[in-house]
C-alpha atoms as one frame of an Amber mdcrd trajectory, in Angstrom:
protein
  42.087 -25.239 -29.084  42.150 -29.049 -28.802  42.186 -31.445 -31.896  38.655
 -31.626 -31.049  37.788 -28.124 -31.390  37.132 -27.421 -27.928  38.081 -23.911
 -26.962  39.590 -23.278 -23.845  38.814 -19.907 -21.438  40.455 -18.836 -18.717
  38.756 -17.884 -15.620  39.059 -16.094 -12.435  39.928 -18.766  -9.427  37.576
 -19.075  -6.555  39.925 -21.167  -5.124  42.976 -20.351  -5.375  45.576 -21.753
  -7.587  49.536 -21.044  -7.266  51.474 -21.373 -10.623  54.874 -22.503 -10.240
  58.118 -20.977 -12.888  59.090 -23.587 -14.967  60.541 -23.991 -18.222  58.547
 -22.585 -21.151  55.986 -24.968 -21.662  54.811 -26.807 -24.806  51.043 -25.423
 -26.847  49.733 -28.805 -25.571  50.922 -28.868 -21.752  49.937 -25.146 -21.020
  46.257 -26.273 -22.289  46.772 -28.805 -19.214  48.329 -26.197 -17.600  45.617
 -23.716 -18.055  42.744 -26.964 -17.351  43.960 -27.492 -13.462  44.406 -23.812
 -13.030  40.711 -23.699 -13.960  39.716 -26.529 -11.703  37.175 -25.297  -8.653
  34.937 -27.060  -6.509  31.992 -28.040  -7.839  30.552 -30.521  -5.606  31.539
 -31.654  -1.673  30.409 -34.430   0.672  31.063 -35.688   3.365  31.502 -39.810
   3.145  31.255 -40.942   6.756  30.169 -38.934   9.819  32.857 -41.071  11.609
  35.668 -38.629   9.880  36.899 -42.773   7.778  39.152 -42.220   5.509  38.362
 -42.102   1.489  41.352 -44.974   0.703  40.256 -45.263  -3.280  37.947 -43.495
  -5.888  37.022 -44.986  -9.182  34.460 -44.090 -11.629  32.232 -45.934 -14.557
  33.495 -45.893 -17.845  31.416 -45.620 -20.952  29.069 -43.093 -23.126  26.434
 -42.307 -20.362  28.082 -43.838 -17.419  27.318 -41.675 -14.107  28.437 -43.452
 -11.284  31.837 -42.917  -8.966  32.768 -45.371  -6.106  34.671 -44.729  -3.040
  35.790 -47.374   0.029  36.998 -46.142   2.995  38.702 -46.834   6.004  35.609
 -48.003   7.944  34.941 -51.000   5.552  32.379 -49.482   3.744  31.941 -48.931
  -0.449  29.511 -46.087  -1.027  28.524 -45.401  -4.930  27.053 -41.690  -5.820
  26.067 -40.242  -8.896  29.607 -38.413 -10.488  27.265 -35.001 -11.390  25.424
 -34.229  -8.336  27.230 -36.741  -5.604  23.581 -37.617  -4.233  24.565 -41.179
  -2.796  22.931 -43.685  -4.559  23.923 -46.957  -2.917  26.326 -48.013   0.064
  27.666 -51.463   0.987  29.051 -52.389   4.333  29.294 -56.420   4.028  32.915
 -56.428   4.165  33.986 -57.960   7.757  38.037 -56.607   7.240  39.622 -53.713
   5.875  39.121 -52.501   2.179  42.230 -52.112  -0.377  40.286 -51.211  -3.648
  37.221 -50.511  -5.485  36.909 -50.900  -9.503  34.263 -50.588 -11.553  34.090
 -53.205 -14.900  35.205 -52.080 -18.372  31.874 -53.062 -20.156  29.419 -52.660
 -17.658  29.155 -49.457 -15.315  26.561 -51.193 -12.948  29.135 -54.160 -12.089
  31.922 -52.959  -9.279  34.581 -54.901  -7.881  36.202 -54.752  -4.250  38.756
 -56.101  -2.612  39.599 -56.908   1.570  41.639 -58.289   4.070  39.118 -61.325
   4.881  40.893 -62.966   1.912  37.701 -62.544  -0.248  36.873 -59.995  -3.880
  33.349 -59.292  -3.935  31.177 -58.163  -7.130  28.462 -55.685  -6.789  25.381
 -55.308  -8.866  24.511 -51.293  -8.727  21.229 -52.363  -9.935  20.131 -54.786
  -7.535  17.908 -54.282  -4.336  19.327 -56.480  -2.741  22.658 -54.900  -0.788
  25.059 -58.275  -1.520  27.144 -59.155  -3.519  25.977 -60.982  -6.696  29.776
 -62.632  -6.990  32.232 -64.509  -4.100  36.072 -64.755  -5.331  37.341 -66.526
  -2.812  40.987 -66.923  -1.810  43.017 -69.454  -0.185  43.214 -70.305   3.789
  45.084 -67.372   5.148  44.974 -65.027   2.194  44.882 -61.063   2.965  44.010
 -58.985  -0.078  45.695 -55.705  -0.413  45.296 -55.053  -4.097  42.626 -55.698
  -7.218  42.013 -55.066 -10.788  40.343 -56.379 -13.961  41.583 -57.182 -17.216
  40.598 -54.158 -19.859  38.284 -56.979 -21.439  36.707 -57.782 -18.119  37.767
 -61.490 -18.378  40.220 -61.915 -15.305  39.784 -60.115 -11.831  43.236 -60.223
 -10.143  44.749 -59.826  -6.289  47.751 -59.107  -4.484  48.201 -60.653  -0.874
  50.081 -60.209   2.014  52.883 -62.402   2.654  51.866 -65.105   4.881  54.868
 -67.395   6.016  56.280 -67.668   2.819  53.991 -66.791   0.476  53.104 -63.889
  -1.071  50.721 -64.532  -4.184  49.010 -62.365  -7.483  46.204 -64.460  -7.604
  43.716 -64.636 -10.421  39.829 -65.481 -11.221  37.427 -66.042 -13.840  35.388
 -62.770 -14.111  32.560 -63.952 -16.071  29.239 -64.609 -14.821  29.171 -61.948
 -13.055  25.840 -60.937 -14.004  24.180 -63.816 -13.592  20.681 -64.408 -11.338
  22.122 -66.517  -8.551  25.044 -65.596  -6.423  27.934 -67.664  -6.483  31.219
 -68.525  -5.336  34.431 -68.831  -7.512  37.851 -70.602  -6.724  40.709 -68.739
  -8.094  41.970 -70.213 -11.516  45.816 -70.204  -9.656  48.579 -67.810  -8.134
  51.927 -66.309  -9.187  53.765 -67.650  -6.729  57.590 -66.863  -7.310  57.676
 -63.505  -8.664  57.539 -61.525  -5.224  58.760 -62.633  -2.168  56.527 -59.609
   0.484  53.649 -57.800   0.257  52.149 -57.235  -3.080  50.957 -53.848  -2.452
  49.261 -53.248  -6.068  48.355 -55.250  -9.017  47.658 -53.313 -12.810  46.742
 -54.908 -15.728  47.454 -53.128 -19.046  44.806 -50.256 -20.404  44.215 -52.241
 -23.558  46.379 -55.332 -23.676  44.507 -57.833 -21.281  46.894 -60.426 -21.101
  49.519 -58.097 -19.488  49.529 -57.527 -15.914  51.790 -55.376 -13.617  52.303
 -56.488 -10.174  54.524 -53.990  -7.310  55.665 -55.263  -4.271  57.333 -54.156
  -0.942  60.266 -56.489  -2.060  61.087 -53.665  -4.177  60.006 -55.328  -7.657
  57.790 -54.299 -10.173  57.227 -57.484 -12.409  55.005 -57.531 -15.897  53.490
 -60.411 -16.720  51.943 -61.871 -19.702  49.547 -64.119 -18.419  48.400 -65.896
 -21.165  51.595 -67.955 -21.026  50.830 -71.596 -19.469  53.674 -71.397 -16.447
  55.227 -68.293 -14.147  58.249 -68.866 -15.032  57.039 -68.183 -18.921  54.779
 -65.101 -18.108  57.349 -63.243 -16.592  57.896 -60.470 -19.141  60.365 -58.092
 -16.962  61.827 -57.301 -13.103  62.217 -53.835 -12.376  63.966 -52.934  -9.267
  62.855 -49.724  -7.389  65.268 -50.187  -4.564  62.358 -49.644  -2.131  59.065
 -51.084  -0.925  56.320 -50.232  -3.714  53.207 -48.309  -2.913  51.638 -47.054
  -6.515  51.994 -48.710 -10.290  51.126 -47.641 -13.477  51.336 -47.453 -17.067
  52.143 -45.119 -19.664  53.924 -43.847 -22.447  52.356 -44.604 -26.532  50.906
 -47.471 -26.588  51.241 -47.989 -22.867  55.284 -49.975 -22.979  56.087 -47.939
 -19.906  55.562 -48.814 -16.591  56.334 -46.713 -13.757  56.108 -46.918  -9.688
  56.038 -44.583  -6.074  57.189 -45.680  -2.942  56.454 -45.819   0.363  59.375
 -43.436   0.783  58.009 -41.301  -1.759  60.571 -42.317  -4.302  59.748 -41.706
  -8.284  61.066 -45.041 -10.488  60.062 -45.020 -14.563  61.132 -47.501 -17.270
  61.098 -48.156 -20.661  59.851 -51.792 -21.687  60.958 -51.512 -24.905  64.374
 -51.079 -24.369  64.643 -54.389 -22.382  66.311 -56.540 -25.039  67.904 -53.357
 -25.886  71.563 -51.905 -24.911  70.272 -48.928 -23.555  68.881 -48.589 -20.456
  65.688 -49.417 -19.760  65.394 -46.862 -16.426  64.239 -43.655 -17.929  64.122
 -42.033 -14.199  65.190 -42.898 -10.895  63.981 -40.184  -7.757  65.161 -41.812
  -4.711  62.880 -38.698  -2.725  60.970 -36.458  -4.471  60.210 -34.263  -1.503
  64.451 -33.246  -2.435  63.244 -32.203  -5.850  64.396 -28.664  -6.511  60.966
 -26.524  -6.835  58.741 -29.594  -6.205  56.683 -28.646  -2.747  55.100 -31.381
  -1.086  55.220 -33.893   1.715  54.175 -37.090  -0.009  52.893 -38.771  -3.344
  49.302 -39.564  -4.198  49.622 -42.031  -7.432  49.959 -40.790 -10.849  48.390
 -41.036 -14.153  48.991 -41.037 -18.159  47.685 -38.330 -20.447  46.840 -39.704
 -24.037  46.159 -36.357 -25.211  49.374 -34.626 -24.239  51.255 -38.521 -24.312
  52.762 -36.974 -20.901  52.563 -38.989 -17.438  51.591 -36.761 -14.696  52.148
 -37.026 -10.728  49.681 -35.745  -7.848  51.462 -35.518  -4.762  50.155 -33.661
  -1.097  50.443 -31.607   1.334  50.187 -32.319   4.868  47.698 -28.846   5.146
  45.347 -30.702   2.011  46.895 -28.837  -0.912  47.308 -31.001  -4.033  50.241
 -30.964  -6.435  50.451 -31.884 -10.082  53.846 -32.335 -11.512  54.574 -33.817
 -15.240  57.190 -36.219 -15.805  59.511 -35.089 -18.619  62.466 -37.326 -20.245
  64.802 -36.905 -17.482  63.065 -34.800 -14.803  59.930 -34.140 -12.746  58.532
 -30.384 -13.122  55.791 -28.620 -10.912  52.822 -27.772 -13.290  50.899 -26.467
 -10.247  49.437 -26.408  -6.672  45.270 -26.503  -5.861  44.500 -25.412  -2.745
  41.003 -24.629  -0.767  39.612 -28.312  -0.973  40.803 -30.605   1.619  41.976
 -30.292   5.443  44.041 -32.613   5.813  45.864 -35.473   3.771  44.771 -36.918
   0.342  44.804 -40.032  -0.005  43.241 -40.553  -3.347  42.126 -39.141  -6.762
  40.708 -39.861  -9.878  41.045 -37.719 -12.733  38.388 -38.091 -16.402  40.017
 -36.997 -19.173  36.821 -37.171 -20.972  35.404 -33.439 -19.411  38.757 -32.977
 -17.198  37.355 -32.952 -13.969  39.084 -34.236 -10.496  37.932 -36.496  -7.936
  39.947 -36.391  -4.748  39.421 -37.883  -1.406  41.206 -37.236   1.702  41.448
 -38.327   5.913  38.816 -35.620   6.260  36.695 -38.065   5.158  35.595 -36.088
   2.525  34.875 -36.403  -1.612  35.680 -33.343  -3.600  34.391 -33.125  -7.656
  36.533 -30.309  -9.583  35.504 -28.667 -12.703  36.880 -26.262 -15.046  35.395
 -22.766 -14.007  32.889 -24.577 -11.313  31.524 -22.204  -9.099  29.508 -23.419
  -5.979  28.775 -22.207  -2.932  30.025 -24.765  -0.909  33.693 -23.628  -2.263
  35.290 -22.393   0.577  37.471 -24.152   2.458  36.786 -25.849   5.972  38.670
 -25.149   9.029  41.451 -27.134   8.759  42.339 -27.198  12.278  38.795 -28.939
  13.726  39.535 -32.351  11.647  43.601 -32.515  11.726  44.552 -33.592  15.414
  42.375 -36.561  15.076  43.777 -37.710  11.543  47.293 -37.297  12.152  48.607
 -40.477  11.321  48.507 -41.403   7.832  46.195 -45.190   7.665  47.983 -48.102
   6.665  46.558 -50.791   4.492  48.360 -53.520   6.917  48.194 -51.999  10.149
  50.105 -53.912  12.847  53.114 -54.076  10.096  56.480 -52.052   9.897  56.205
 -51.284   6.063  59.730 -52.787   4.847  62.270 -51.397   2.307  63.862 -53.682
   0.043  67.613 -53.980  -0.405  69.315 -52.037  -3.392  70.288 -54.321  -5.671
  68.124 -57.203  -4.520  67.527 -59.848  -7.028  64.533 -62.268  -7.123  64.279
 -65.064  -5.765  62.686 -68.960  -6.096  60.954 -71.180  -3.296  59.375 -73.919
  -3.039  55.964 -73.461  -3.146  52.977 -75.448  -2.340  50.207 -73.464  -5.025
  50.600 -73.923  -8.697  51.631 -70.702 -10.997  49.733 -72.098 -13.931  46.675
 -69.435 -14.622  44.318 -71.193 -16.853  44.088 -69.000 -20.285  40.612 -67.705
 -21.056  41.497 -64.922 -22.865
């Protein structure tokens, strides 16, 4: 039984659901335990007939909110309804490839994007029109690869491709959003200095919305406290991964714990608080965590903190579509479990709500998958996973045309010249 009172039942799979040994377990992690043995399909569809891949899932947050987003690999953003997945609305005004979909803190109707063509767009669910009601535009030559908003809603922020030289985490001024007239916004400035490649994902903190994580394929993972008036000031902590970053995240009480995945499928967590300290601030380094001893899978998804349980939690793959869920303990990663049945071929993204526990995933086989706790539907079974897999082989890449780089171990970050200010004007 939860602190809440909710009991918990356990029911016979439909799909089916390997447990893995492990250590004996704490009361609170085999609830979790017990939750994603549980989970069965409740609802499938099928995003694009053109087999696009679903790149990112997000969903509304809020008492009533109803509504989970998806943008895929054929520049589109379609938005159903999280219960039944009846599509409700679909946007395809994006000329370049997609890196991101969010939805706004305070607002469930208001969704962000972000793409290549150096622009962040802001939906309006509600509106007949099919545009966007808000233009953040970058500067010349800008490729966005990465997005979020501020837990306040205040400041939308983006990650770019390096171009040249520069590589920025640029930042706007998210109000108005709402307003009656479309607009265009300039950005309010750049973090310029911090990363010198690719910044593959940008995070701001769950409840602290001056603080901002940014991950890079220079290797760094840099925090940021952007109400300072200068870079140089903001820059709260560099954390070296040793490779080139593909997911960020934050966790731990309070959220002082920031963690990262690679492109190599590496596994890098640290400790904020122990920065001015003597001890270490790395609380775990996996260079690979396909060499994991009784960890089965073939690459990592993103991860995700658990407030109830204060654990962090990793989903990982399987080539074949089979998700894994491992928990991150003080000095080790341990399989929880494996779900199998739902996808044919890679996942590529998930979002899990901790509010009923279920699981949206989203795959190459261009399809969206809702798990529940003891769902039963009829549309259960798996697919064939051989029709879809020859044509979805190779995994999409967010830059295509680009060799994704690995940084040096041990590299250290450096200053340049650069031609954008760092100052972010504070509107927090």
């Amino acid at each position: 039984t939860w602190g809440d009172g909710t009991e918990l039942s356990f029911y016979s799979l439909r799909e089916t659901f390997t447990f893995l040994d492990t250590a004996v377990l704490p009361v609170a992690m085999e609830k979790i335990k017990e939750q994603f043995s549980r989970l069965q399909i409740a609802k499938r569809c099928s995003v694009t007939e053109d087999l696009s891949y679903v790149l990112d899932i997000d969903i509304s947050r809020g008492e009533g909110s109803h509504l989970v987003a998806v943008c895929c690999s054929n520049k589109s953003i379609r938005v159903y309804d999280r219960e039944t997945l009846s599509l409700l609305q679909e946007y395809n005004s994006h000329p370049a490839l997609l890196s991101g979909v969010r939805f706004a803190h305070t607002n469930e109707n208001i969704l962000f994007s972000a793409g290549s063509d150096g622009s962040l767009k802001c939906w309006d669910i509600r509106s007949s029109v099919v545009k966007p009601v808000q233009l953040f535009c970058g500067y010349p030559s800008n490729v966005f690869i990465s997005c979020d908003i501020s837990c306040n809603d205040l400041v939308v922020s983006a990650g770019t491709e390096k171009v040249k030289e520069d590589a920025f985490v640029t930042f706007w001024d998210a109000r108005g959003c709402t307003d009656s007239v479309p607009s265009s916004k300039q950005p309010l400035g750049v973090y310029s200095e911090s990363h010198n490649d690719d910044v593959t994902k940008v995070c701001f903190h769950p409840n602290k919305p001056h603080l901002l994580a940014s991950g890079s394929t220079d290797g760094l993972v840099n925090v940021f406290d952007i109400n300072k008036d200068n870079e140089e000031n903001a820059l709260v902590s560099t954390c070296n991964s040793d490779s080139s970053v593909s997911f960020i995240g934050w966790a731990g009480k309070d959220y002082w714990q920031v963690y990262c995945m690679t492109h190599d499928e590496g596994f890098c967590y640290w400790d904020l608080t122990q920065l001015d300290s003597e001890k270490s601030s790395t609380l775990l380094h996996i260079p690979d965590v396909r060499e994991v001893e009784n960890i089965k899978l073939d690459y990592l998804i993103g991860g995700v903190y658990h407030e109830k349980v204060d654990k962090l939690f990793v989903f990982g793959g399987m080539s074949t579509g089979s998700i894994c869920l491992i928990e991150c303990c003080a000095h080790e990663l341990n399989s929880v479990g494996i779900l199998q049945g739902g996808h044919s071929a890679t996942v590529r993204s998930f979002c899990w709500n901790m509010v009923d526990d279920s699981l949206f995933t989203g795959g190459e086989d261009a399809e969206l998958l809702l798990w529940k706790p003891g769902a039963f539907t009829a549309a259960g079974g798996a697919r064939d996973s051989c029709c879809r897999s020859s044509s979805l082989a190779s995994r999409y890449c967010p830059y295509p045309g680009k060799e994704i780089p690995t940084a040096i171990p041990g590299k250290n970050r450096t200053h340049r010249s650069k031609s954008v200010s760092g100052r972010v004007v504070q509107i927090l």
